[in-house]
MIDOVO-470852 format. One record per residue (C-alpha): x negated, z, y negated; residue in three letters. Coordinates in steps of 0.2 Angstrom, whole numbers, plus 5000, padded with zeros to 4 digits. Each point is the difference from the previous one (the first is absolute). Layout:
BEGIN
<<X; Z; Y>; ALA>,
...
//
This chain:
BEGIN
<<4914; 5002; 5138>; UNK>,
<<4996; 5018; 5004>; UNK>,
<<4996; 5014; 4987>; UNK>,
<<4994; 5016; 4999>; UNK>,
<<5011; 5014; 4989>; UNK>,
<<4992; 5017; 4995>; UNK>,
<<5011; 5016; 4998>; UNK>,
<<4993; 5014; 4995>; UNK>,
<<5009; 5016; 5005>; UNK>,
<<5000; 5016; 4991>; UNK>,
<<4999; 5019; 5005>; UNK>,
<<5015; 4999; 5012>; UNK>,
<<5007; 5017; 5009>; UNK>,
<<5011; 5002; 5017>; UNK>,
<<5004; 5017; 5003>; UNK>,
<<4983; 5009; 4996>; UNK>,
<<4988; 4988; 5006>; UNK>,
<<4995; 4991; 4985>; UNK>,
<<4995; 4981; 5003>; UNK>,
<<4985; 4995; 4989>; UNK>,
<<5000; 4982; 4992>; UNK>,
<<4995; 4986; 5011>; UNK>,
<<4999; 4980; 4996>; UNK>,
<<5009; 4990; 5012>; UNK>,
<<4997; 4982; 5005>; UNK>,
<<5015; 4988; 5001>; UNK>,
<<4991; 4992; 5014>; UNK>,
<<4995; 5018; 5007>; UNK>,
<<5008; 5006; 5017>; UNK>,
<<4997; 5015; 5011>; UNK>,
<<5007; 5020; 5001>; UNK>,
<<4993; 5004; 4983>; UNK>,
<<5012; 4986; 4993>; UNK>,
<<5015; 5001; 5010>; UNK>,
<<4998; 5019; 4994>; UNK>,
<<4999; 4998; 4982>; UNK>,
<<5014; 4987; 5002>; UNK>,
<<5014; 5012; 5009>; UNK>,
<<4993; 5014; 4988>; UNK>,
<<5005; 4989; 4984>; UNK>,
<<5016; 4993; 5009>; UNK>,
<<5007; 5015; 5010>; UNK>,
<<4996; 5016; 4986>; UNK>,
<<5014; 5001; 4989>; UNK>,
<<4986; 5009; 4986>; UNK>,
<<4993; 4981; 5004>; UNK>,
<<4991; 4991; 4985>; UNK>,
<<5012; 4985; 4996>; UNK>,
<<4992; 4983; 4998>; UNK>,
<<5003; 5000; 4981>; UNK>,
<<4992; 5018; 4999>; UNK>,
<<4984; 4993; 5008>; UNK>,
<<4985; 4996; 4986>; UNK>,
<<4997; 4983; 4998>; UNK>,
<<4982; 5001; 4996>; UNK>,
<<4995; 4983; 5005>; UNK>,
<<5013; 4992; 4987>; UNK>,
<<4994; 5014; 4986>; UNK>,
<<4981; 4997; 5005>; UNK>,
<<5005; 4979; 4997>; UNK>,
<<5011; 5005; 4987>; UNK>,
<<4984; 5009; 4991>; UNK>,
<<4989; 4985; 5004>; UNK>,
<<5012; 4990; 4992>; UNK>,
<<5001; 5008; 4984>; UNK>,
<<4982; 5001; 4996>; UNK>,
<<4999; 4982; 5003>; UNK>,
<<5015; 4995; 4991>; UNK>,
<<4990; 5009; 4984>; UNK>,
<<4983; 4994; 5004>; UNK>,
<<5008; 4984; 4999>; UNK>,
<<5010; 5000; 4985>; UNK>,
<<4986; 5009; 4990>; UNK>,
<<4987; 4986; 5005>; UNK>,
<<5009; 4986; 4998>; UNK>,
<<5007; 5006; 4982>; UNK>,
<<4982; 5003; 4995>; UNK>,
<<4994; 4988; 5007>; UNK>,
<<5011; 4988; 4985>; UNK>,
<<4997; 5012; 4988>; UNK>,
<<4980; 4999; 5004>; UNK>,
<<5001; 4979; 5000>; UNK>,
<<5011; 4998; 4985>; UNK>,
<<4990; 5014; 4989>; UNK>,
<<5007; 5004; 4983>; UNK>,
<<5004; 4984; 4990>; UNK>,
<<4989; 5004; 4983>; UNK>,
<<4985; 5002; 5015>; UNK>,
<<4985; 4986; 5006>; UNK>,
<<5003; 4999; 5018>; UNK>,
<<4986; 5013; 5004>; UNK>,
<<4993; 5005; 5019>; UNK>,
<<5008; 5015; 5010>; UNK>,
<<4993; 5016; 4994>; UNK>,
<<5003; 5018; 5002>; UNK>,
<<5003; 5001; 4980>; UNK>,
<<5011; 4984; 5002>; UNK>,
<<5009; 5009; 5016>; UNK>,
<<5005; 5016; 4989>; UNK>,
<<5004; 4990; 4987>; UNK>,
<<5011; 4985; 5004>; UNK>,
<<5009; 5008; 5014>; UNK>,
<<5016; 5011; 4996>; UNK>,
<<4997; 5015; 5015>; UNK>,
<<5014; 5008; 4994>; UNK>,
<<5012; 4986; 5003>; UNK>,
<<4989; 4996; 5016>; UNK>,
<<5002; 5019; 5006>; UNK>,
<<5020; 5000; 4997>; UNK>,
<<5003; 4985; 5007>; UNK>,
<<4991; 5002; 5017>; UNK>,
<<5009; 5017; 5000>; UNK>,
<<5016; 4992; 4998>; UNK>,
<<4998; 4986; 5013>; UNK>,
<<4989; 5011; 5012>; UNK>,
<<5015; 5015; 5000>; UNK>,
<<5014; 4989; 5003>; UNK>,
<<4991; 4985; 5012>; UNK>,
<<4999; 5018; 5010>; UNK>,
<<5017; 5006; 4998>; UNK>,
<<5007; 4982; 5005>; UNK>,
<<4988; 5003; 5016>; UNK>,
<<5007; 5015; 5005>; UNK>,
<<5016; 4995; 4997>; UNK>,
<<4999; 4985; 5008>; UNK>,
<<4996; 5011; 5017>; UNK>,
<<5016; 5013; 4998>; UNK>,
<<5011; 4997; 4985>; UNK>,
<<5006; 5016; 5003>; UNK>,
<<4982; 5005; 4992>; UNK>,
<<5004; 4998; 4985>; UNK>,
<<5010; 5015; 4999>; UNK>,
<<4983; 5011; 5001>; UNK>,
<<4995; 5011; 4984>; UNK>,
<<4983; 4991; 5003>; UNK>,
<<5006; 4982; 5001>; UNK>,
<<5014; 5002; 4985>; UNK>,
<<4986; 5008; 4987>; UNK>,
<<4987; 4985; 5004>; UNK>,
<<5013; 4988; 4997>; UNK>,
<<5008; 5012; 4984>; UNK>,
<<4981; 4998; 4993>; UNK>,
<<4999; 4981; 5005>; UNK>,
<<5015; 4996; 4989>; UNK>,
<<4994; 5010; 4986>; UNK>,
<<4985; 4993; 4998>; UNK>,
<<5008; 4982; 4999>; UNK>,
<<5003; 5006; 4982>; UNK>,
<<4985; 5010; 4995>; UNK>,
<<4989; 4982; 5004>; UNK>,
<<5014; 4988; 4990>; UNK>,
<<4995; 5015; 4986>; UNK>,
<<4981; 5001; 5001>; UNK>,
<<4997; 4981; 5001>; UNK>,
<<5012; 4997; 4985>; UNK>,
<<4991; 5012; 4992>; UNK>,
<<4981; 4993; 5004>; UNK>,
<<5010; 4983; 4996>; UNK>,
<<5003; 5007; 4981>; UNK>,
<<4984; 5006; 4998>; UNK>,
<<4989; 4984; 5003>; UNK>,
<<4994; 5010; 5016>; UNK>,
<<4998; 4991; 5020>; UNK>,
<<5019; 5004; 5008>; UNK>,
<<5001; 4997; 5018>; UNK>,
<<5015; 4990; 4998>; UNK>,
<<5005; 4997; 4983>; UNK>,
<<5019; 5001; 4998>; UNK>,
<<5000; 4984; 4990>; UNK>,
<<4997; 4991; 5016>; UNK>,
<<5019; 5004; 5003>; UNK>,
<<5006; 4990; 4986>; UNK>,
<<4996; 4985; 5009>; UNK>,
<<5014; 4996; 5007>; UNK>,
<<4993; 4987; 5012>; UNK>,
<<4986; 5011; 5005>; UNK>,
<<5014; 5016; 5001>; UNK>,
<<5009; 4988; 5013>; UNK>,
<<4987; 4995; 5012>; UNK>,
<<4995; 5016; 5002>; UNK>,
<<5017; 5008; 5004>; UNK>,
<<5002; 4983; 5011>; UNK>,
<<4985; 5002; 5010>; UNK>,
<<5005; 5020; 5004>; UNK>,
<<5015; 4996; 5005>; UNK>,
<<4992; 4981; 5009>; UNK>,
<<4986; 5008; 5010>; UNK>,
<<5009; 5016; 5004>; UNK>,
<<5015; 4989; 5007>; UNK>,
<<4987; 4988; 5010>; UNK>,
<<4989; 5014; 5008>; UNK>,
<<5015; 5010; 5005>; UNK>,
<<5008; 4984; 5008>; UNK>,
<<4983; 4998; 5009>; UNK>,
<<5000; 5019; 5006>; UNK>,
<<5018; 5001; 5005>; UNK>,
<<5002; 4982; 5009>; UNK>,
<<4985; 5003; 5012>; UNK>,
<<5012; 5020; 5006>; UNK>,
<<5013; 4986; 5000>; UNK>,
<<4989; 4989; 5012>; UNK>,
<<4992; 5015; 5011>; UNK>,
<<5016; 5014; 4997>; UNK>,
<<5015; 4988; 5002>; UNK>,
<<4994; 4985; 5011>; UNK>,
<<4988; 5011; 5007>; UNK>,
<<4988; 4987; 5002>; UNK>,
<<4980; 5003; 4999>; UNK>,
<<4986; 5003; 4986>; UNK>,
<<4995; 4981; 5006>; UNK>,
<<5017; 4992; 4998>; UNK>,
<<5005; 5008; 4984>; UNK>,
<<4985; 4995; 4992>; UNK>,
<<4998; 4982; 5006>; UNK>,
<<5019; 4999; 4991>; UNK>,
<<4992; 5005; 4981>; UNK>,
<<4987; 4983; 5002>; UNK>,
<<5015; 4989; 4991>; UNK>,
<<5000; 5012; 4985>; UNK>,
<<4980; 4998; 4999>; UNK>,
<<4999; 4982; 4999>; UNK>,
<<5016; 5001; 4989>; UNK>,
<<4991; 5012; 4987>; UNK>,
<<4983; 4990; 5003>; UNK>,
<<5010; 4984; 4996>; UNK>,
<<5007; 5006; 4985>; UNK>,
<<4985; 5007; 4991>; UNK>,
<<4992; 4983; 5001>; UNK>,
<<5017; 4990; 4995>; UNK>,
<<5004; 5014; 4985>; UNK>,
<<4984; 4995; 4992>; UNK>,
<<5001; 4981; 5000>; UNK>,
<<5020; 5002; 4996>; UNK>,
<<4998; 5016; 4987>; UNK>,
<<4998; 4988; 4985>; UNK>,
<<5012; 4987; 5004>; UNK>,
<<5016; 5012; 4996>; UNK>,
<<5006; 5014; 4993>; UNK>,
<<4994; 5018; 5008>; UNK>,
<<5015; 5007; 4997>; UNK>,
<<5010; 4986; 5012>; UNK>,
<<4986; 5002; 5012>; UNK>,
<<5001; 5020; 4999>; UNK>,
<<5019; 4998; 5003>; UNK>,
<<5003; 4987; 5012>; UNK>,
<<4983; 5010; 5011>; UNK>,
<<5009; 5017; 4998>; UNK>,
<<5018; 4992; 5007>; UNK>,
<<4991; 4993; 5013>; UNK>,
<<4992; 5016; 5005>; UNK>,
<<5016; 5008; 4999>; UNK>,
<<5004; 4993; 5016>; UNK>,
<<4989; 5005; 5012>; UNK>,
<<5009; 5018; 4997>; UNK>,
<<5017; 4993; 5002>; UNK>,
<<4996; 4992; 5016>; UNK>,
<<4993; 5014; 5007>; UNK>,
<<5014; 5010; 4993>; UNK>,
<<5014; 4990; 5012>; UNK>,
<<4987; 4996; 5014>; UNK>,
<<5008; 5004; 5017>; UNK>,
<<4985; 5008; 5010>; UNK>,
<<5004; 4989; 5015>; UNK>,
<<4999; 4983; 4990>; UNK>,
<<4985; 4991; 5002>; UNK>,
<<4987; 5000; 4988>; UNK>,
<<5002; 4982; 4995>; UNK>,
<<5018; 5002; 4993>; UNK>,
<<4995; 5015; 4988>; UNK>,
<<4985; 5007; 5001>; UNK>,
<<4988; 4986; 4998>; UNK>,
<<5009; 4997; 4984>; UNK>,
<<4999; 5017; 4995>; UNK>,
<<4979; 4997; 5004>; UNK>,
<<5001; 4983; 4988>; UNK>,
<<5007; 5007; 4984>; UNK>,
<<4993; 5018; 5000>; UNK>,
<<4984; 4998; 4991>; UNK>,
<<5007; 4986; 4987>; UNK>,
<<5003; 5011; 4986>; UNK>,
<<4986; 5013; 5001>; UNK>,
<<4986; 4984; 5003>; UNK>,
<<5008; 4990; 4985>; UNK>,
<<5003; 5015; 4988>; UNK>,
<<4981; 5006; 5002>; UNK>,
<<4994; 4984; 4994>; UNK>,
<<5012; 4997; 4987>; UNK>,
<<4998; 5017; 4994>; UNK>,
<<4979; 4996; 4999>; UNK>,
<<5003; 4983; 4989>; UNK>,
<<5014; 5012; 4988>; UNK>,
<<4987; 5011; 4998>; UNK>,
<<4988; 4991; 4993>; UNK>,
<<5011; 4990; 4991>; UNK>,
<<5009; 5014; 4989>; UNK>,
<<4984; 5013; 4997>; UNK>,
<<4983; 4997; 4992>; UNK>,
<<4986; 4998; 5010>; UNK>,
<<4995; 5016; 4995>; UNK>,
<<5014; 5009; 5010>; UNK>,
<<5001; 4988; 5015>; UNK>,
<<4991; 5014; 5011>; UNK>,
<<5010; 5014; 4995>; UNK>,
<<5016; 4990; 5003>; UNK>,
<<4998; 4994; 5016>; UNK>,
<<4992; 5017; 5005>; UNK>,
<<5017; 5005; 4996>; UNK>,
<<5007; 4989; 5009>; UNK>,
<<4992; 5001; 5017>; UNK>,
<<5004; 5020; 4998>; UNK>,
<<5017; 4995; 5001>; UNK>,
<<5000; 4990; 5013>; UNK>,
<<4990; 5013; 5010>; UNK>,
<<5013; 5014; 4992>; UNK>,
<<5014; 4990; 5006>; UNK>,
<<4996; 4999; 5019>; UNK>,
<<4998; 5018; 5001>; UNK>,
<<5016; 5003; 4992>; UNK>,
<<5010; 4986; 5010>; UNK>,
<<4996; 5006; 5016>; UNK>,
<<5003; 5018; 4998>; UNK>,
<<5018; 4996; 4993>; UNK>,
<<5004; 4988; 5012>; UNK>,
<<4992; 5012; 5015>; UNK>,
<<5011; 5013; 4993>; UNK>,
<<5016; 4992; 5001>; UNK>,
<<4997; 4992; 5016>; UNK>,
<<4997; 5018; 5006>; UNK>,
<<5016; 5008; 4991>; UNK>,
<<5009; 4986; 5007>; UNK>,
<<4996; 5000; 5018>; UNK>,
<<5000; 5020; 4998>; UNK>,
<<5020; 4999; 4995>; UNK>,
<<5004; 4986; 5011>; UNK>,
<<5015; 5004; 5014>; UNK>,
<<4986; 4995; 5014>; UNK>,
<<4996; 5016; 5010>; UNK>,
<<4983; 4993; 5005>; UNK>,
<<4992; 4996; 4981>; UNK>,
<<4984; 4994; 5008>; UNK>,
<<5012; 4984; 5009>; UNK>,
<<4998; 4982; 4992>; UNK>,
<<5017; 5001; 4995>; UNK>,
<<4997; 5016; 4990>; UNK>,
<<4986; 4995; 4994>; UNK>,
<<5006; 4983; 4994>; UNK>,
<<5013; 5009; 4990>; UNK>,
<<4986; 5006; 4991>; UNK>,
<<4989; 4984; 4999>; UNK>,
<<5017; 4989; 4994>; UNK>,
<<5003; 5012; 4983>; UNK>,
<<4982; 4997; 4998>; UNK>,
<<5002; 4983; 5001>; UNK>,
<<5014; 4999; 4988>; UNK>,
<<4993; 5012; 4988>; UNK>,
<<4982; 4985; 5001>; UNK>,
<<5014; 4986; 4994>; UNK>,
<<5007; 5011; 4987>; UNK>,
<<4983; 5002; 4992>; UNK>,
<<4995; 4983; 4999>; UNK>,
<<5017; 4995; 4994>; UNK>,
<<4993; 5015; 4987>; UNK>,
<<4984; 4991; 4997>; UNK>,
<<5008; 4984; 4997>; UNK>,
<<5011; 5006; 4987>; UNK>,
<<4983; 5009; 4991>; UNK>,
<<4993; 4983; 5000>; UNK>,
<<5014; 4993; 4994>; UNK>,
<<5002; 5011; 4983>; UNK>,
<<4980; 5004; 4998>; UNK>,
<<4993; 4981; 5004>; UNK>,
<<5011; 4991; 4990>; UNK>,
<<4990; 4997; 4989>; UNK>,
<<4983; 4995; 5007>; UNK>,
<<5003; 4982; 5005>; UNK>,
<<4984; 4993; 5008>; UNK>,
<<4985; 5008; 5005>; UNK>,
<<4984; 4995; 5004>; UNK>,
<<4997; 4986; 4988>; UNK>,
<<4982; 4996; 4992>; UNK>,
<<4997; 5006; 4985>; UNK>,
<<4991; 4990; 4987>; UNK>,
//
């Protein structure tokens, strides 16, 4: 599978001739390349890799931000705007019943917050080094502050009897508190694993886009199955066993890809690792759905599972880039002079691996302490 990479060079001088910025192609050849190579390469007032600008990762990192907001601030509003205020008819969407029923403010912070550091986790997930940069460090200083300024405002709305993006008392559900810290760490752990095992399959066994993909079908009809068998099964016992026993199932498709041998065949390990990957995230979401409507009003159904699905989106964004930047950090300080080999990089891959099987253990242990409580789901109320 072939690609093109885009570097952008600066201003760059050689004696007095000053060289003005150029675009070269990966897939370029010619004088006017092999130039610009042996000017970067043999110049010792060269540009270092880590000096170049990455604008295609800040340009993505951008794109991903503003989505990450748009995002959030829809689908918050979107619950806030179907629940309505409780003392209210159900009324038709209006631009009075826009201003009034929906908190902006809370809407505006908390975009901001997740928009500042889904971009920070982007850059960072390109050059961990990056997080060093004044720039980076104050986005990230501002993202964190605001965490607290939200939790204030909405308390505040909450206590005046005025819309709150999230109202705090959502938190002191405990059942509701713990699917949604299991479904971050869940969905973040599955995504990752889905991300890291195809490098694995194209990086390490160096096989093809084709073959590597054509190994993930077992994990579709696994997670298809599952959907369908958590729904007939979901009322027949507790969702705290199901939650528990699906997470330490899950927990193994880490841990086999953790002490895979690169030369074993992808029956002995792999394929395993492909079974039991998507067991927790598939039976968690549908779990989580049933607790929610179980433990709220119907009046706050949409703002809770609003919450929920930001979550889970949150939760992907902030898995990978914490997994990528180990992997990276690890392969970087590994003792293998060539860090772009399959054996540096599976230095790199293996801690991620180990860090995906101490997360679900993680999760496991949430759902343990917060779903306790919350025996069966799903059950027809009279």
């Amino acid at each position: 599978m072939s690609s093109t990479t885009v570097i952008e060079l600066q201003p760059v001088v050689q004696g007095k001739t000053i060289i003005p910025p150029s675009t070269i192609s990966a897939g370029q050849s010619g004088p006017r390349l092999s130039s610009e190579r042996s000017l970067i390469q043999g110049d010792q007032s060269r540009l270092s890799e880590h000096d170049l600008p990455d604008l295609s990762t800040s340009r993505s990192a951008i794109i991903i931000a503003i989505l990450t907001g748009i995002a959030a601030m829809t689908s918050m509003s979107t619950g806030i705007l179907t629940v309505g205020l409780p003392d209210r008819k159900r009324e038709a969407i209006s631009w009075q019943r826009l201003y009034r029923d929906v908190d902006w403010v809370g809407a505006i912070i908390a975009s901001s917050c997740l928009g500042l550091l889904s971009y920070v986790l982007a850059i960072v997930t390109g050059s961990s080094s990056s997080i060093r940069e004044p720039l980076n460090a104050t986005l990230l200083t501002i993202a964190a502050v605001l965490v607290p300024v939200f939790v204030y405002w909405v308390g505040r709305q909450e206590h005046l009897g005025k819309p709150a993006l999230i109202p705090n008392s959502l938190w002191k559900i405990p059942a509701f508190t713990a699917v949604c810290l299991m479904v971050l760490i869940s969905w973040g752990v599955m995504n990752s694993m889905e991300y890291f095992i195809s490098l694995f399959y194209q990086e390490v066994q160096e096989l093809s886009a084709l073959q590597a993909s054509l190994r993930f079908v077992p994990g579709l009809i696994v997670g298809f199955c599952l959907n369908v068998a958590t729904g007939l099964l979901v009322h027949r016992f507790p969702a705290n066993y199901l939650v528990i026993i699906s997470t330490i199932l899950c927990a193994g498709s880490p841990l086999l890809m953790a002490l895979i041998n690169p030369k074993w065949s992808y029956w002995y390990a792999a394929f395993w690792s492909m079974v039991l990957y998507p067991v927790s995230a598939d039976v968690l979401f549908t779990i989580s759905s049933l607790i929610i409507v179980d433990v709220f009003p119907a009046k706050t159904h949409a703002l809770a599972g609003a919450v929920f699905n930001t979550v889970a989106q949150f939760g992907t964004s902030l898995g990978i880039a914490i997994m990528a930047v180990v992997a990276s950090n690890v392969t970087r300080e590994s003792g293998n002079p060539n860090k772009e080999s399959p054996a540096a990089l599976m230095e790199g891959y293996r801690v991620t691996f180990w860090l995906g099987f101490a997360s679900m253990l993680l999760t496991g242990a949430v759902g343990i302490v917060g779903l306790r409580k919350a025996g069966k789901v799903g059950l027809k109320r009279e």
